[in-house]
C-alpha positions as CSV (number, residue, x, y, z in Angstrom):
1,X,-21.6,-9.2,-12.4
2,X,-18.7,-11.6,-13.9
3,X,-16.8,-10.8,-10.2
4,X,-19.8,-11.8,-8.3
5,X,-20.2,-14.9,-10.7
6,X,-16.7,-15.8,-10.0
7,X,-16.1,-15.4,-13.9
8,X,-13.0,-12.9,-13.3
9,X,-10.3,-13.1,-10.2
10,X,-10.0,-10.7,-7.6
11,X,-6.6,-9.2,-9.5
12,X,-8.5,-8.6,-12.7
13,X,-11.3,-7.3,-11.0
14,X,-9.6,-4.4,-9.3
15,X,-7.4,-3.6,-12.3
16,X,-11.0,-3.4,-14.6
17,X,-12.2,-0.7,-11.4
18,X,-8.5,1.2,-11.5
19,X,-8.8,1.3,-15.4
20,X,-12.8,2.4,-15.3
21,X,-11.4,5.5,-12.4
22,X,-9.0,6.7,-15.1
23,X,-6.2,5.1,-12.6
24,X,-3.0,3.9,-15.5
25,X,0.4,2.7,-15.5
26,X,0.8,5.9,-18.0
27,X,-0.1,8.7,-14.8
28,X,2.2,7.9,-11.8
29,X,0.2,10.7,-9.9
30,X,-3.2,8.3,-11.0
31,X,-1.4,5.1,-10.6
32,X,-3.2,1.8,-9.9
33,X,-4.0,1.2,-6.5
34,X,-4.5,-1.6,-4.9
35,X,-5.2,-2.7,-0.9
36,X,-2.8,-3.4,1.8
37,X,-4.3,-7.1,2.4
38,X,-2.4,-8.8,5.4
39,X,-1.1,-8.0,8.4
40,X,1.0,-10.6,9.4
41,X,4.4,-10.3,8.2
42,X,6.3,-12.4,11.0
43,X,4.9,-15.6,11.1
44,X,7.1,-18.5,9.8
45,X,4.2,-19.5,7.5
46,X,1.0,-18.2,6.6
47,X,-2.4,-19.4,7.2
48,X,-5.0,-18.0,4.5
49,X,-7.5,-19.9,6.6
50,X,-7.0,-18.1,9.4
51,X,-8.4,-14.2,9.3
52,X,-6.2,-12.9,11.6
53,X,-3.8,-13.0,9.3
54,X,-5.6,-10.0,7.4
55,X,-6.1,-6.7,7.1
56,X,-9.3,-5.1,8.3
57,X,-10.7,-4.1,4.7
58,X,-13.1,-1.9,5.7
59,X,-11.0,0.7,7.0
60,X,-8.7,3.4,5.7
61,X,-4.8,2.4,5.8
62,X,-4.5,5.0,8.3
63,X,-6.6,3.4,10.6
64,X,-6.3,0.1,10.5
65,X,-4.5,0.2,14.1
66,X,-7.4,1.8,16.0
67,X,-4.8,3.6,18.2
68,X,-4.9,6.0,15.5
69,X,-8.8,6.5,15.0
70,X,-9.1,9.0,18.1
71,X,-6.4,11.1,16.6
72,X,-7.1,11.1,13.1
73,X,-10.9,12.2,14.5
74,X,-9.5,15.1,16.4
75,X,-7.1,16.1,12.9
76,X,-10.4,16.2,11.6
77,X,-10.7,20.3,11.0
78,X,-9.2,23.4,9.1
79,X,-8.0,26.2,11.7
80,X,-7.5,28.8,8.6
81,X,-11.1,27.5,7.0
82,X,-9.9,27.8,3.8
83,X,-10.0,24.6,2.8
84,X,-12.3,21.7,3.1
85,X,-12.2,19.3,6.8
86,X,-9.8,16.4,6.0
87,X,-8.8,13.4,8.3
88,X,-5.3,12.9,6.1
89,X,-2.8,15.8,5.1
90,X,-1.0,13.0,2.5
91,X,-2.8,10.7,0.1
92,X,-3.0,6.7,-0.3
93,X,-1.6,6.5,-3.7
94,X,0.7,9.3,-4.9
95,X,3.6,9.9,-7.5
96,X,6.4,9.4,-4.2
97,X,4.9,6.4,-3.5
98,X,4.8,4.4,-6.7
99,X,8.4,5.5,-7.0
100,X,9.1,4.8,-2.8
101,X,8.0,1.4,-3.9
102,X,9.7,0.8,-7.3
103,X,12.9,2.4,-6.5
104,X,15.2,-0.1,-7.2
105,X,13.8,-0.8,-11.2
106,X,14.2,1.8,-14.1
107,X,13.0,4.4,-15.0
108,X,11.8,4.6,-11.2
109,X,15.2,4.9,-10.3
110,X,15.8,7.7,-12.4
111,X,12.5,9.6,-11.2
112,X,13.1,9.2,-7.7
113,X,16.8,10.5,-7.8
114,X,15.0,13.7,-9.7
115,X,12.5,13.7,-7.2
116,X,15.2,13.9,-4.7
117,X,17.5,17.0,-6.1
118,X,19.9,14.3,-8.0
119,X,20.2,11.8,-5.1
120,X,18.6,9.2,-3.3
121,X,16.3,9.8,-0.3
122,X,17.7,8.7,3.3
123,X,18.4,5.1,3.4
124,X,15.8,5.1,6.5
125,X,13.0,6.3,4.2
126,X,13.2,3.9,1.6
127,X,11.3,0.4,0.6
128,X,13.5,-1.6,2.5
129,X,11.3,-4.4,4.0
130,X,7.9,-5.6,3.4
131,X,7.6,-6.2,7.0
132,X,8.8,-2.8,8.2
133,X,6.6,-0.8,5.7
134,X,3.4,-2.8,7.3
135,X,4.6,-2.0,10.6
136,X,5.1,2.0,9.8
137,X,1.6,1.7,9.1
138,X,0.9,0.2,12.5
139,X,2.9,3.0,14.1
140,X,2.8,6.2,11.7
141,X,-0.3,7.7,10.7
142,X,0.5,9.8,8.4
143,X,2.1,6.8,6.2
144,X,-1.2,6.0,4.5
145,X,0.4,4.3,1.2
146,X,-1.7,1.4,-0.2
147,X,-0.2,-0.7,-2.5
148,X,0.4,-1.2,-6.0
149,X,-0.2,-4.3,-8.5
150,X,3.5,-5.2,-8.5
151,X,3.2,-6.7,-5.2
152,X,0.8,-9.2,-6.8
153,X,2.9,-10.3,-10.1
154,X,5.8,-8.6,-10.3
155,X,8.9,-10.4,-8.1
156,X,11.6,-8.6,-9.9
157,X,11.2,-5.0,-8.2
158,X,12.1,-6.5,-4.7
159,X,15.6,-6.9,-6.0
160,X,18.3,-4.4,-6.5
161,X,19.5,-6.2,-9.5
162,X,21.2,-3.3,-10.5
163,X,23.2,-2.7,-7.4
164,X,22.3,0.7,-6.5
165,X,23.9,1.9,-3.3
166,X,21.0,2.7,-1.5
167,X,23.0,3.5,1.5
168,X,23.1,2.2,5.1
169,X,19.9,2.3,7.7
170,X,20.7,4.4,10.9
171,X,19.6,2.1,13.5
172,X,21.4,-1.2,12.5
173,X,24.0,0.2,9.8
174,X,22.9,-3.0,7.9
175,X,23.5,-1.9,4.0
176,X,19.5,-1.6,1.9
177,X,20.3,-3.8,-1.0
178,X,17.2,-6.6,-1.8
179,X,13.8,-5.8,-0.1
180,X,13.4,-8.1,3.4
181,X,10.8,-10.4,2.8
182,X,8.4,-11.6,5.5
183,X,9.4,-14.9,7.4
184,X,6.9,-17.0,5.7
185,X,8.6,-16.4,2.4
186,X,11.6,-18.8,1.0
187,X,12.2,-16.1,-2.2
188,X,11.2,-12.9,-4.2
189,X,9.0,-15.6,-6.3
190,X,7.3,-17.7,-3.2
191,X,6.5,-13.7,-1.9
192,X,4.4,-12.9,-5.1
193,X,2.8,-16.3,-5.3
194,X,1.9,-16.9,-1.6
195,X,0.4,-12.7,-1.9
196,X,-1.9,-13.1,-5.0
197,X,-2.7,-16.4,-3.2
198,X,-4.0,-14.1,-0.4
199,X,-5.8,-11.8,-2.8
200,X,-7.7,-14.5,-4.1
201,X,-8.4,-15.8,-1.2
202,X,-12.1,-16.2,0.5
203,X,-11.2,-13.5,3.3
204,X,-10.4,-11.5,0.9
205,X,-13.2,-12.4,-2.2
206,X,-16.1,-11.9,0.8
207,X,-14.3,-8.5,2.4
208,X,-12.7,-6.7,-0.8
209,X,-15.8,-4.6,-1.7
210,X,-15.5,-3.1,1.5
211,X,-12.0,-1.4,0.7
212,X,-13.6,-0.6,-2.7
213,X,-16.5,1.4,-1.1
214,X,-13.7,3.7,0.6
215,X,-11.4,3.6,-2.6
216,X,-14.0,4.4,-5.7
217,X,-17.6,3.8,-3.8
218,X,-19.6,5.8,-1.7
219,X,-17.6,6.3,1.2
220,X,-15.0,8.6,-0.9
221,X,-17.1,12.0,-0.1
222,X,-19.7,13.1,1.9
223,X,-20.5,12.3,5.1
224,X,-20.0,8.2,4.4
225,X,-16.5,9.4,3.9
226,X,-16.7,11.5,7.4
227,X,-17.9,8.5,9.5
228,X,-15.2,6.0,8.0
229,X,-12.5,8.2,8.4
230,X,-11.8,8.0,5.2
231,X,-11.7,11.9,4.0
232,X,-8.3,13.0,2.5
233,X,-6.5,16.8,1.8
């Protein structure tokens, strides 16, 4: 009622429905989730007017590119039958990910290299850039990671303040120190601030209980879940 009345802010709102799922910052394997909310990470500035510049909240991560809707349909069985149908072998919030994302701040760090057998992952694999993460979701399938709340307050795990040697991606041997940011941000603090702005925004404020209804609504189990494409392993 106080979100509807506008009493509480998008944010707070979603951290009060994390809290309420048993989702906390104590559980990486439970860890607050929260929505992948744009989609354009190229543009020299961004328009919140404009929704384009959004994600589809309605749909699964995994689908958000309809190329992969016809695929993930056809995934949609069990060839053994000994476990239930599932459109998604991986999950949108996992232990990996929270540490895939917060890899460059402590005690992440340390639980990722653990994670890893005592080493970091391939350079290509890491959190890199914002804007190659949102295209692997545009291209990959089976990367279905939402997001966590540090994209919305937290500038300081976009840096690799400790200088971690992170290694050197394949492709363009360029060295992963900072996180890229999109074009439309000037710094790690103009990124957070221009992405809660987005959050709160009136695309977002009038589509958000959309991604909520596939996240902790109705469209988690059953056959809601089945029609949205929205069933996980």
């Amino acid at each position: 009622q106080k979100w509807v009345l506008r009493e509480i802010s998008n944010f707070e709102y979603l951290m009060q429905l994390n809290t309420i799922a048993g989702r906390t910052y104590n559980d990486l394997s439970q860890y607050p989730v929260f929505p992948w909310i744009l989609r354009d990470y190229t543009s020299e500035t961004l328009d919140l007017t404009n929704p384009s510049v959004f994600r589809d909240l309605s749909k699964p991560i995994g689908v958000v590119n309809e190329r992969h809707a016809r695929d993930v349909k056809e995934n949609f069985e069990d060839p053994t039958g000994t476990v239930d149908k599932f459109h998604y072998g991986t999950h949108y919030s996992n232990a990996a990910g929270v540490m895939h994302y917060l890899i460059r701040t402590e005690p992440f760090t340390t639980l990722h290299i653990q994670l890893q057998s005592g080493r970091f992952d391939c350079s290509d694999r890491q959190f890199h850039s914002v804007p190659a993460a949102w295209q692997a979701r545009m291209e990959n399938p089976v990367d279905v990671k939402e997001l966590i709340p540090e994209f919305f307050y937290f500038p300081e795990f976009l840096e690799n303040q400790n200088g971690f040697d992170l290694g050197c991606l394949q492709l363009s041997n360029e060295k992963v120190g900072d996180v890229v940011l999109p074009r439309w941000a000037s710094s790690r603090e103009d990124f957070i601030h221009q992405h809660r702005k987005a959050l709160e925004s009136e695309y977002v404020s009038a589509h958000l209980h959309e991604w909520i209804d596939l996240i902790f609504g109705y469209k988690q189990r059953g056959p809601a879940a089945v029609e949205a494409l929205n069933v996980f392993y």
